[in-house]
N, C-alpha and C positions, 0 to 999 in steps of 0.2 A: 464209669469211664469207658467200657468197652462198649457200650450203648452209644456212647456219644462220638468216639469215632466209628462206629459201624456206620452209623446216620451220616456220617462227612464222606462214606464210602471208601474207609479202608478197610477193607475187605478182610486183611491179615492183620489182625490182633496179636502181638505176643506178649504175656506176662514175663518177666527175667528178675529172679531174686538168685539171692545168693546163699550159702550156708558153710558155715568155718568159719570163721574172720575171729572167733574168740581164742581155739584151743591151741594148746601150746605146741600138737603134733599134729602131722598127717598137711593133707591137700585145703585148699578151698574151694569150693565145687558152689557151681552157677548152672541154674535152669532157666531155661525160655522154651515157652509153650504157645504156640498158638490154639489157642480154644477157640471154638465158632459156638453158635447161638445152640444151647441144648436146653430141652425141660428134661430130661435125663435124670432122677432121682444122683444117680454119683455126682453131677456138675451141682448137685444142690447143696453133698457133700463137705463139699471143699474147703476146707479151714486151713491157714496158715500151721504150718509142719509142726510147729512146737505144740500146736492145740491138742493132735490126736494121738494115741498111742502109734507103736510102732504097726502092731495086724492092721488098724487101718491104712497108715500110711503106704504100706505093702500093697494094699487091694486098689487104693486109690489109684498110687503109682502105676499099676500093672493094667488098669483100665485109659489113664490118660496116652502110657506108652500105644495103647492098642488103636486109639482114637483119635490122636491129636498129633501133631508136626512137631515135633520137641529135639531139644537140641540139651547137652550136660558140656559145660566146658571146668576144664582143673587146671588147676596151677598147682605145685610140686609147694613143698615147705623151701625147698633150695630156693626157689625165684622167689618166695615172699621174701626171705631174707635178702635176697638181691634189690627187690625194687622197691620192697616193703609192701605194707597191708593193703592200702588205700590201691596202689596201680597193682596191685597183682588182683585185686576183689574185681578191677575192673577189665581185666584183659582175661580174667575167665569168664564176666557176662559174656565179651564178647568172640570169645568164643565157643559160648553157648548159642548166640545169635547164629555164628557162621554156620554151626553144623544143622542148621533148619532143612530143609529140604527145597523152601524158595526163599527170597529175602521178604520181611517180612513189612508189610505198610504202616507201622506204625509200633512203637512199644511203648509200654506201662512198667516203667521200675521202679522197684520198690526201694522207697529211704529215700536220698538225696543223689545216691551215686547217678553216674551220668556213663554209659554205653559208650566206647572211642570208636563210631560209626556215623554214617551219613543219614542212616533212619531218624524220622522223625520218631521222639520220644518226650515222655513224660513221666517224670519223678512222684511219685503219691507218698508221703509220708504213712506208714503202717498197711502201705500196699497191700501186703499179703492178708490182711484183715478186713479188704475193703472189696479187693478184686481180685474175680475168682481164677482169671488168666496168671495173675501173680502169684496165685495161692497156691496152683498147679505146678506153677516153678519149683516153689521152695520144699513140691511133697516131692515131687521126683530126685532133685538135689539133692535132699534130707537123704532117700533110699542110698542113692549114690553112692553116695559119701560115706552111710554108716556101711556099708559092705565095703567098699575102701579098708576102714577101719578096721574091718573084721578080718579081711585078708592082714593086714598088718600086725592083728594080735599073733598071727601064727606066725609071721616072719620076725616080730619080738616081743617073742614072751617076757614077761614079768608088769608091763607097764599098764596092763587091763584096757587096752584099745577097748577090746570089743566093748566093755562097762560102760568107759570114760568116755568113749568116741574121741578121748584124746585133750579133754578138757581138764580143768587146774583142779580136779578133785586130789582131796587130803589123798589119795591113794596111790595119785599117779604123782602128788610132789613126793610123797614117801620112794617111789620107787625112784625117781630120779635123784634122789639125794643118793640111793645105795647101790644101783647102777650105774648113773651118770646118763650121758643122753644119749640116743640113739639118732639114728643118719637121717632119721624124717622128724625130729624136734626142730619147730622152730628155734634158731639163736637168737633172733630179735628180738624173743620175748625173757622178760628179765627173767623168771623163772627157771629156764634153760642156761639161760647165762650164769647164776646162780649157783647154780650147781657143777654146772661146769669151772667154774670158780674154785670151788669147796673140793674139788675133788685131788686126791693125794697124786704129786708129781713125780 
C-alpha cells in the first residue's frame, strides 16, 4: 500500500493504528507514523505490537521516534465513557495525525475506522500485519500506553496496571471486586459497572 501511493506521489505516507479499545482501565492511545522508503534492517523489523515482546518493541519504538515524523494521540477513560469506544478510538487517531510535524498526503488505517480529517485515507483490514507504516503506529502506541499504565500502577496500587496494562484479567476482576473501581476505569464497560454495583452502600 505504501508503494502504491508513493508511485501516485504522495510523498507522506502515515500508518495510524490504535491500541486500548479492549481494557477495562487507563487511556486509548493512537499512532501515526510517516515512514519513507528504507532498506534498513529495523524497517524490515516491524511487526504489528502484539507479535513482539516488550525489549523489542522498546528498541523498535525508540528507533522509529529517532527516524520518522510520528505523532501519539490519547483519550482519558472519562471521554470514552463520554462518547464511547468507536468516537473516542477515533478522535485519538486523529490526534495522532494532528501532532505530525506537517500534515500528512495520504494515510493507511488500520481495521475499518475512518480518521475525522480531510486527508486522503485508506482502511486495510489487519493493517498492522500487512504495512509497515501501520505496524510502526501500533509499536510506538503499544510503548505509549504500557508506560501510561505503568505510571498508573503507582498512582493505584493494587489493580496490577503495570501486569494487566489494564485488561479483564482474573486478577484485576478480583481486585475490582475488593476495591471497587478507581477514577481511570472505564464505566462503560460492564465489568466496572459490575462491581461498582456489588459494592456495599
Amino acid at each position: 500500500m505504501e508503494n502504491a501511493l508513493w508511485r501516485e506521489g504522495c510523498e507522506r505516507v502515515a500508518g495510524v493504528d490504535e491500541v486500548g479499545r479492549g481494557p477495562l482501565a487507563g487511556p486509548v492511545v493512537a499512532g501515526a507514523v510517516v515512514l519513507r522508503y528504507s532498506r534498513a534492517g529495523w524497517v524490515r523489523r516491524l511487526r504489528d505490537s502484539k507479535q513482539l515482546d516488550a525489549a523489542s518493541r522498546e528498541e523498535l519504538a525508540a528507533r522509529i521516534r529517532r527516524h520518522c515524523d510520528y505523532g501519539i494521540g490519547v483519550v482519558s477513560s472519562h471521554v470514552i465513557d463520554q462518547l464511547g469506544m468507536t468516537a473516542a478510538t477515533r478522535l485519538a487517531m486523529r490526534r495522532a495525525v494532528e501532532q505530525l510535524d506537517r500534515p500528512p498526503d495520504a494515510l493507511i488505517v488500520d481495521g475499518r475506522e475512518v480518521v475525522e480529517c480531510e486527508t486522503r485515507q485508506h482502511a486495510v483490514i489487519d493493517g498492522d500485519a500487512l504495512c509497515p507504516s501501520v505496524a510502526a503506529a501500533s509499536i510506538v502506541a503499544k510503548v505509549a500506553r504500557d508506560r501510561m499504565m505503568d505510571e498508573l500502577e503507582r498512582r493505584f496500587p493494587g489493580y496490577g496496571f503495570a501486569r494487566n496494562k489494564g485488561y479483564a484479567t482474573a486478577g484485576h476482576r478480583e481486585a475490582l471486586r475488593r476495591l471497587g473501581h478507581s477514577s481511570v476505569h472505564r464505566l462503560l464497560f460492564a465489568p466496572v459497572r459490575e462491581a461498582l454495583e456489588s459494592r456495599p452502600r
